[in-house]
VOROTOR-31212 format. One record per residue (C-alpha): x negated, y, z; residue number from 1. Coordinates in Angstrom, 1 decimal. Example, Ala and Ser with C-alpha at 12.3 -4.5 7.8 and 13.67 -1.06 7.14 Angstrom:
// residues 2
NODE      px      py      pz  num
NODE   -12.3    -4.5     7.8    1
NODE   -13.7    -1.1     7.1    2
END
This chain:
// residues 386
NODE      px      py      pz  num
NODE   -82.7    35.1   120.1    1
NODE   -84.5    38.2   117.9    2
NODE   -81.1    39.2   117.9    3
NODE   -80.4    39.6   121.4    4
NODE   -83.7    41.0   122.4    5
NODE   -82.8    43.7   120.1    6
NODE   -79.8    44.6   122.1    7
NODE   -81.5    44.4   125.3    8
NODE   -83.9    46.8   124.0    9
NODE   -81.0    49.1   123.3   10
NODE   -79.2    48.5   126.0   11
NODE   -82.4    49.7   127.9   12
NODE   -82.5    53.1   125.9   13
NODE   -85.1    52.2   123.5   14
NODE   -85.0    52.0   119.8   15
NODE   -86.5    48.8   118.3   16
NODE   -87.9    48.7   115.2   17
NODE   -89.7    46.6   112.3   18
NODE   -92.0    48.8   109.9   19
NODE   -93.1    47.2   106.6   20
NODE   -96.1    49.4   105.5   21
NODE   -95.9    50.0   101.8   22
NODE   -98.8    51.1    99.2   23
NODE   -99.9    54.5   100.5   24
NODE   -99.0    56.0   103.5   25
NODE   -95.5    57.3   104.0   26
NODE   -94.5    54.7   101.9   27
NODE   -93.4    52.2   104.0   28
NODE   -89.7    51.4   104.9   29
NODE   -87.8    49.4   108.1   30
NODE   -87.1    46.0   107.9   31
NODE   -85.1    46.1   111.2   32
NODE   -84.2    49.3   112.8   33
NODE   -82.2    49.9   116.2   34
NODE   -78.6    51.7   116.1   35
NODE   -80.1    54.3   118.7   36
NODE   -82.0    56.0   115.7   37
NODE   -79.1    58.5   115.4   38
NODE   -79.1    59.9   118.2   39
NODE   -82.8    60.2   118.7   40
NODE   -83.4    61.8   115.9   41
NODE   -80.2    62.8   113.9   42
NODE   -80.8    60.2   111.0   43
NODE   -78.8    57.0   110.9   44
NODE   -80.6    54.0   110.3   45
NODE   -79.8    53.9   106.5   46
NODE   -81.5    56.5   105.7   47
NODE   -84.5    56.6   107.8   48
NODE   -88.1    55.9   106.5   49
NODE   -91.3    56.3   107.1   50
NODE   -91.9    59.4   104.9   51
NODE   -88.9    61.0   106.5   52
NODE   -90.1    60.3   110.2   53
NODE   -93.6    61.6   109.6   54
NODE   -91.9    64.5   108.3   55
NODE   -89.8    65.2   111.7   56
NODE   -93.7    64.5   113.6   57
NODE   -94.8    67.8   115.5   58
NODE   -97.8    66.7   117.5   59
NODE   -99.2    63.4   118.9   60
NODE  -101.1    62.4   121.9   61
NODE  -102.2    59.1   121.9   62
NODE  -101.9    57.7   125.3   63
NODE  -105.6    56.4   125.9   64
NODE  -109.1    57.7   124.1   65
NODE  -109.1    54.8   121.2   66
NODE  -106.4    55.9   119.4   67
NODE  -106.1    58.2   117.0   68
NODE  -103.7    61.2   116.6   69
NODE  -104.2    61.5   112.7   70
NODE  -101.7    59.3   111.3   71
NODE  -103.7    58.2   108.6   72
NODE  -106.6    57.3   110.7   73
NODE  -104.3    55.4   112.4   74
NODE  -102.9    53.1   109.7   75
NODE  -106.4    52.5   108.2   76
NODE  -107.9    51.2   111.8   77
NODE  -104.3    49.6   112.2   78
NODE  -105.0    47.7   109.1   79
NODE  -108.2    46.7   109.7   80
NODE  -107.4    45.7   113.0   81
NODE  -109.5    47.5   114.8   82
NODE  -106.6    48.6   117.2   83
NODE  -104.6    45.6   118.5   84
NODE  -102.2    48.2   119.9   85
NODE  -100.8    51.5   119.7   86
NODE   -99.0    53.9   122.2   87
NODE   -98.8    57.8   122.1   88
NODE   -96.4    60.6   123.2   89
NODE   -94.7    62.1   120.0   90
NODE   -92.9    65.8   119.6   91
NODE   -90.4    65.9   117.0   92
NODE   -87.8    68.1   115.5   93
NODE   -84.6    66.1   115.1   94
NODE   -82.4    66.4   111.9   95
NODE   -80.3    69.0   114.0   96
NODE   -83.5    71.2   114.8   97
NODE   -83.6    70.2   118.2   98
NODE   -87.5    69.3   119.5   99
NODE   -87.6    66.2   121.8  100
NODE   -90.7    64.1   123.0  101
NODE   -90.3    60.6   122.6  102
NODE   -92.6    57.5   123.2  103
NODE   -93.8    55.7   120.4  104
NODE   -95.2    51.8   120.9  105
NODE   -96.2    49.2   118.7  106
NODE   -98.0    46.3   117.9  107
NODE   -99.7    45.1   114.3  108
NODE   -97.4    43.0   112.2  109
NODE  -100.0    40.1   110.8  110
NODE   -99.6    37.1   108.2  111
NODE  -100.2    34.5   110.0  112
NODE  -101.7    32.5   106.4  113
NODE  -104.0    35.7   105.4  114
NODE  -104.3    37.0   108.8  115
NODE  -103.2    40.5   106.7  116
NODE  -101.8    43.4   108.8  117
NODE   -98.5    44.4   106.7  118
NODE   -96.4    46.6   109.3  119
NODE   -95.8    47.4   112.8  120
NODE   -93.2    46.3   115.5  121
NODE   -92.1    48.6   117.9  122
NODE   -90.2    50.6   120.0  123
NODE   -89.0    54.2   120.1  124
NODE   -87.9    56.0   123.6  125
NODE   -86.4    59.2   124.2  126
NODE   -88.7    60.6   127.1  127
NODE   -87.1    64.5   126.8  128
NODE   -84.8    63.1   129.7  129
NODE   -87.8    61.6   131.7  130
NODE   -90.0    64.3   132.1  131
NODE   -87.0    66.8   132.7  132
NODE   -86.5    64.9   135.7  133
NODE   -90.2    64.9   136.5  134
NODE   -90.6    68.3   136.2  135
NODE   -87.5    68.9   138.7  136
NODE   -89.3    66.3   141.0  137
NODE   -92.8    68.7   140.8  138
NODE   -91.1    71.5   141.6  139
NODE   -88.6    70.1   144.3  140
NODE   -92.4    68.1   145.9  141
NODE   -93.7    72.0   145.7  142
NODE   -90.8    73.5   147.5  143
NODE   -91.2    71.1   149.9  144
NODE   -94.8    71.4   150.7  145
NODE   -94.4    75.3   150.5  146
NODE   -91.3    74.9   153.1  147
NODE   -93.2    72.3   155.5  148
NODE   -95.7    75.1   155.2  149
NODE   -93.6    77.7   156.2  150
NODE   -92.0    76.1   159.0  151
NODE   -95.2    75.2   160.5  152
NODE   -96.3    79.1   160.6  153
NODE   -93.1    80.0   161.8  154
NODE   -93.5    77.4   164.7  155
NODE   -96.8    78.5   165.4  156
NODE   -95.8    81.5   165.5  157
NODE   -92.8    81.4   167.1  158
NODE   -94.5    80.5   170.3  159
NODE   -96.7    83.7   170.2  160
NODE   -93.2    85.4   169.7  161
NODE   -91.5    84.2   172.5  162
NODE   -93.9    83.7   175.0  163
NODE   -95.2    87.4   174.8  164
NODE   -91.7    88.6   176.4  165
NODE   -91.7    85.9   178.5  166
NODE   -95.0    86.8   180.0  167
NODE   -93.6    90.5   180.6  168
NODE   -90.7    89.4   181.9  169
NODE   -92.2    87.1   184.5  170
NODE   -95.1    89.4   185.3  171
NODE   -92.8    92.3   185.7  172
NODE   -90.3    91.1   187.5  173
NODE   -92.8    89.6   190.3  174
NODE   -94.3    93.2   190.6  175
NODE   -90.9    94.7   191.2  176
NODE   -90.8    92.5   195.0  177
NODE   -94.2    94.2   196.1  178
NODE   -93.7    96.8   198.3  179
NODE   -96.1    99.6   197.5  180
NODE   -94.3   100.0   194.3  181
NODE   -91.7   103.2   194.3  182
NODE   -88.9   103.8   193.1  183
NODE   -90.1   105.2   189.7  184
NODE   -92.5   102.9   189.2  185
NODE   -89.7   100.1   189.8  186
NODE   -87.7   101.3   187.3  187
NODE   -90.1   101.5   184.8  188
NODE   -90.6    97.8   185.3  189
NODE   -87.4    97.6   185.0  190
NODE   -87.1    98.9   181.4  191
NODE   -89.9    96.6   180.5  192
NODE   -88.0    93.7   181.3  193
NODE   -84.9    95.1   179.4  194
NODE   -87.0    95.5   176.8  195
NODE   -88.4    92.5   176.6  196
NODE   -85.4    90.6   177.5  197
NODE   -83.7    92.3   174.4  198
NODE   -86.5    91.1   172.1  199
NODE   -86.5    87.2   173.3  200
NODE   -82.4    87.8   172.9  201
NODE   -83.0    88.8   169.1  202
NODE   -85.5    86.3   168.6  203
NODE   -83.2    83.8   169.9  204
NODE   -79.8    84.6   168.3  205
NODE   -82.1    84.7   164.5  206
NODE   -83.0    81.4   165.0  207
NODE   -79.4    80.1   166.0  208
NODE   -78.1    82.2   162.8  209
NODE   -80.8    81.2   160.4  210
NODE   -79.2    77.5   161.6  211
NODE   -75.8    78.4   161.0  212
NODE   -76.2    79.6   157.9  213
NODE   -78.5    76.5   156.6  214
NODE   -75.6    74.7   157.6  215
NODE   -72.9    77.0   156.1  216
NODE   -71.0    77.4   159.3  217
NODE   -71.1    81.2   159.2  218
NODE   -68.1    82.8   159.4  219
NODE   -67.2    86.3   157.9  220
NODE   -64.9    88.4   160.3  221
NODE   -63.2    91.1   158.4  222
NODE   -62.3    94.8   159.9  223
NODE   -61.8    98.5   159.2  224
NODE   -65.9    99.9   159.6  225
NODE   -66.7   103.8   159.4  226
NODE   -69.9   103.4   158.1  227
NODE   -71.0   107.1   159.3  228
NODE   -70.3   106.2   162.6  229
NODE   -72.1   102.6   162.2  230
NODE   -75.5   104.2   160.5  231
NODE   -75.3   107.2   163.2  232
NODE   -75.3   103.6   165.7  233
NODE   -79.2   102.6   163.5  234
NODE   -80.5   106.2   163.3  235
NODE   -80.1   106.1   167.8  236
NODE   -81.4   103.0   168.0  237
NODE   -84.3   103.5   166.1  238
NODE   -85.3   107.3   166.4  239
NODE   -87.7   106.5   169.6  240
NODE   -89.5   104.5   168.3  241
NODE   -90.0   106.2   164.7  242
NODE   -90.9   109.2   167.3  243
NODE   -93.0   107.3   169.3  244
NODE   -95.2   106.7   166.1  245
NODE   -94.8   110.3   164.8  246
NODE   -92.4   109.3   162.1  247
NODE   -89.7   111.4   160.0  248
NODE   -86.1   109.0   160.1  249
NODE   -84.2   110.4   157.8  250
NODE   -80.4   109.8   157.8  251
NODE   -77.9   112.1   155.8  252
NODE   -74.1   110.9   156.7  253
NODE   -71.8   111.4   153.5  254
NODE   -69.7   114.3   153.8  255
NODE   -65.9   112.9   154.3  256
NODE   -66.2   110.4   157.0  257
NODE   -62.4   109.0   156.0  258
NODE   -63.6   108.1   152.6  259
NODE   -65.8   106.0   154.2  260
NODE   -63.9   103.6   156.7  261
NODE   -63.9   100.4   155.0  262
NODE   -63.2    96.7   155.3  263
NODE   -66.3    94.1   155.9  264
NODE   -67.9    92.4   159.1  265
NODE   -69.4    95.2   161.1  266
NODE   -71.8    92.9   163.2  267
NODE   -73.6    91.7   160.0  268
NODE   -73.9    94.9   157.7  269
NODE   -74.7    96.1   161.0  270
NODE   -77.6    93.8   161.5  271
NODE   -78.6    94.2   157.9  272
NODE   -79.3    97.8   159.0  273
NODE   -81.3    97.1   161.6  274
NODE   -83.3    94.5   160.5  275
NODE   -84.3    96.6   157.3  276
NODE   -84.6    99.9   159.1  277
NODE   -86.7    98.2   162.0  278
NODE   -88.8    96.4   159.4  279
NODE   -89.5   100.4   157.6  280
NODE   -90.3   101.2   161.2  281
NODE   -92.5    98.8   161.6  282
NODE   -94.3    98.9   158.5  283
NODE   -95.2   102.2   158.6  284
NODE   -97.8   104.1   160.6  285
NODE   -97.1   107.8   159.3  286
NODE   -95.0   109.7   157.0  287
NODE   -91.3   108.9   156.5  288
NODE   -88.3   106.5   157.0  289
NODE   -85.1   107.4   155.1  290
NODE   -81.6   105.3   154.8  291
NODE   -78.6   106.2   153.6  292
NODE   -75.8   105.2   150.8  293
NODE   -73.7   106.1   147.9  294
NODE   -70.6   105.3   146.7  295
NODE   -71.1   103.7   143.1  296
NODE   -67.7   102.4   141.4  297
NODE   -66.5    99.0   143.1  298
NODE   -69.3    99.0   145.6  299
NODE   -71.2   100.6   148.0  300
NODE   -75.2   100.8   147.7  301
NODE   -77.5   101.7   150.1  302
NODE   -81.4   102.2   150.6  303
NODE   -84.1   102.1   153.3  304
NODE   -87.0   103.9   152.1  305
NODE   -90.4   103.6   153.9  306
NODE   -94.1   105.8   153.1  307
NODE   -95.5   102.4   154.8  308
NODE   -97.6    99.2   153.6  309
NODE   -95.9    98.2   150.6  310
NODE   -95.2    94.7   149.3  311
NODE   -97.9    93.4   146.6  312
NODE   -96.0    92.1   143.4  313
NODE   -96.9    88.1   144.7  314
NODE   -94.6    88.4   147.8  315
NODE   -91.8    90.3   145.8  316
NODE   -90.1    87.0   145.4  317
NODE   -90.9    85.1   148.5  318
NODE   -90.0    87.6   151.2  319
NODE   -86.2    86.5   151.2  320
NODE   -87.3    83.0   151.6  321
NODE   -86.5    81.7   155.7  322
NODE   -89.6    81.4   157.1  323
NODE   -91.8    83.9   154.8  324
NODE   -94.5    86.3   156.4  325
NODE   -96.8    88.2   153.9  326
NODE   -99.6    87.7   156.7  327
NODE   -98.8    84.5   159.0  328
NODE  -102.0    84.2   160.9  329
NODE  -101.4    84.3   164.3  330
NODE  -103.7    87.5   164.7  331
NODE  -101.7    89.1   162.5  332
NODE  -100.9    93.1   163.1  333
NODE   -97.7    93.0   162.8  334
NODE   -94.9    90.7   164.8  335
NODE   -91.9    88.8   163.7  336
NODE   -90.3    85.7   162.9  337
NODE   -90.1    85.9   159.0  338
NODE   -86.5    85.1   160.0  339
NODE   -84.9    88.6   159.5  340
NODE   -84.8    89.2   155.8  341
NODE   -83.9    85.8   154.9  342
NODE   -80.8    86.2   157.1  343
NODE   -80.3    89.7   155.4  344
NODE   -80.3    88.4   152.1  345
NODE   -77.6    85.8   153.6  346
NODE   -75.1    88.0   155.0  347
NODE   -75.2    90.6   152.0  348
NODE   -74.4    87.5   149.5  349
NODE   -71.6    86.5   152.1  350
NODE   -69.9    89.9   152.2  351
NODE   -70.2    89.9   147.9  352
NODE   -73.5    92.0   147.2  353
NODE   -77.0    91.7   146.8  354
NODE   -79.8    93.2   148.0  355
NODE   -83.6    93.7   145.6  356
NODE   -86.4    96.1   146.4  357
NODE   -89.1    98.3   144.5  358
NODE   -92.8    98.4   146.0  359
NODE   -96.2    99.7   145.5  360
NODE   -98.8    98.5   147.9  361
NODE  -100.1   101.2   150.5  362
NODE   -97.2   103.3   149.0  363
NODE   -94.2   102.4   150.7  364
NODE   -91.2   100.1   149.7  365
NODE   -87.4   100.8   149.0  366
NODE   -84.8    98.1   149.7  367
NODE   -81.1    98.3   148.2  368
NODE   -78.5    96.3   148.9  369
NODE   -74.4    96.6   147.9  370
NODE   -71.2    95.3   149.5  371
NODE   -67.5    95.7   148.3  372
NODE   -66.4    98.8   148.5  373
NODE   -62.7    98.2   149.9  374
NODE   -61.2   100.8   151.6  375
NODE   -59.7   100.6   154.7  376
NODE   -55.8   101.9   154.8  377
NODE   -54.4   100.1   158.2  378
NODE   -56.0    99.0   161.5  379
NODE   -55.5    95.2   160.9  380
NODE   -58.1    92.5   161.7  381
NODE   -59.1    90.1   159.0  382
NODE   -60.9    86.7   159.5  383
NODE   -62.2    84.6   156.9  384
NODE   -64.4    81.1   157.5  385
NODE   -67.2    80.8   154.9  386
END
């Protein structure tokens, strides 16, 4: 019966044992000793002892206030049975070098004629594994809390974002039916409405995207892109409003525009471009907004410079994350989803590069990213599903 408890034991991942305590401490030796020594610690039950395990001992941490961490302490209140039990957390350095935490739990060995305490009887469990998985658990729980966080600022703010264009929308278009309005006046209510119909459109196709590409149904459509004539395309749509706010947008085109026709989706390094550039826009109330890019090797890097607000170190590695704002509050200065760098950071990993950023707060920020540089040689249509 001693027999098969044993092998339960092991069977359950533990290492049984039976320690006969000898004259002095260390000097003791195993009566009985589970299989599972070796690979706990390296030793194999034949040559284990209680010298050699002490010597392998790191740290303890006894598992409740009455019980020592001095190992001597411990076998003299052991013996004088003071301590009917003993449990503690144990960091060791195995045979091959490698540190592990194991569980160490016993009970007194007594004579039943003399009522002597003469050993222990115990078992030994490997809890590396255990709080490896523990520790992925805290972090997962955290990720989770921080994402249901998140999500709950981006919905509360999501219906600030959408119904401010929806109120200008409505308001405007009832104004355009009243008759003492002119002509002029009409058309200006006009662009409003465009305006604000273009903004609930990008609002709208972010969110569907962001959805796509949490469900990795994004596809990648491949064709020849001049990418002086695609960056002229952000430098129009974006030069009224860096004027409006007295800005410098700064764009040099590279020289040879036929070095430069290459092969990658247009419509996402396209809205790379303008979610980056529109975000330096944004973020900056005077000075300068540059972009532009180089040719380096295999790939092709480019950079959106800003003189704006900066990024604080703290946000460096959260802005990418769907959902992030560095202010969320719904009076915030600033509007946006928190959608449009996460979905940047998407499509440049599709298309094979990566995008990083340096930033000084109340300095101004600079964002790189890099694609492929594969040059286009005939007008051919590529598709690829990702």
């Amino acid at each position: 019966m001693e027999t098969l408890f044993c092998r339960a034991i092991e069977n359950a991942g533990g290492v049984p044992y039976q320690l006969i305590f000898g004259p002095r401490q260390g000097e003791g030796y195993y009566l009985k000793l589970g299989e599972g020594i070796k690979k706990l610690t390296g030793i194999p039950p034949e040559e284990f002892t209680e010298k050699q395990y002490h010597s392998l001992i790191k740290k303890v941490v006894p598992l409740s206030d009455d019980l020592p961490a001095d190992l001597a302490e411990l076998r003299e209140k052991f013996t004088s049975g003071e301590l009917s039990s003993y449990k503690a957390e144990i960091l060791i350095r195995t045979g091959e070098g490698e540190e592990k935490w194991i569980l160490d739990s016993c009970l007194p060995v007594v004579d039943e004629e003399t009522g002597r305490v003469y050993g222990a009887s115990g078992i030994l469990f490997d809890i590396d594994e255990k709080n490896r998985v523990l520790d992925k658990l805290e972090r997962a729980r955290s990720r989770a809390e921080e994402s249901d966080c998140l999500k709950t600022a981006f919905l509360r703010n999501l219906s600030h974002e959408i119904r401010t264009p929806l109120n200008a929308i409505v308001g405007f278009s009832t104004l355009i039916g009243e008759e003492e309005n002119d002509v002029r006046r009409r058309q200006e209510f006009v662009e409003i409405i465009t305006r604000n119909a273009d903004h609930l459109l990008e609002i709208m196709t972010d969110i569907v995207e962001s959805s796509d590409i949490e469900t990795g149904t994004v596809n990648v459509n491949r064709e020849e892109v001049n990418l002086n004539d695609l960056m002229e395309r952000v430098s129009s749509r974006f030069r009224k409003k860096a004027s409006e706010k007295s800005l410098v947008l700064d764009y040099v085109a590279a020289a040879d525009a036929n070095e430069v026709t290459i092969i990658t989706d247009r419509f996402k390094l396209l809205q790379v471009l303008h979610n980056l550039v529109g975000n330096a826009v944004k973020f900056t109330s005077a000075g300068k907004v540059g972009f532009g890019y180089a040719i380096k090797g295999e790939m092709i890097e480019f950079y959106i410079s800003d003189t704006g607000i900066g990024i604080s170190p703290e946000h460096k590695d959260k802005i990418f994350c769907n959902f992030y704002q560095v202010d969320s509050n719904p009076g915030r200065m600033y509007e946006g989803t928190g959608l449009g760098l996460s979905i940047s950071k998407a499509y440049i990993e599709l298309l094979g590069g990566r995008i990083w950023l340096t930033s000084r707060p109340d300095e101004g920020s600079v964002f790189y990213f890099t694609i492929p540089y594969e040059k286009a040689h005939k007008s051919r249509i590529y598709h690829q599903n990702i």
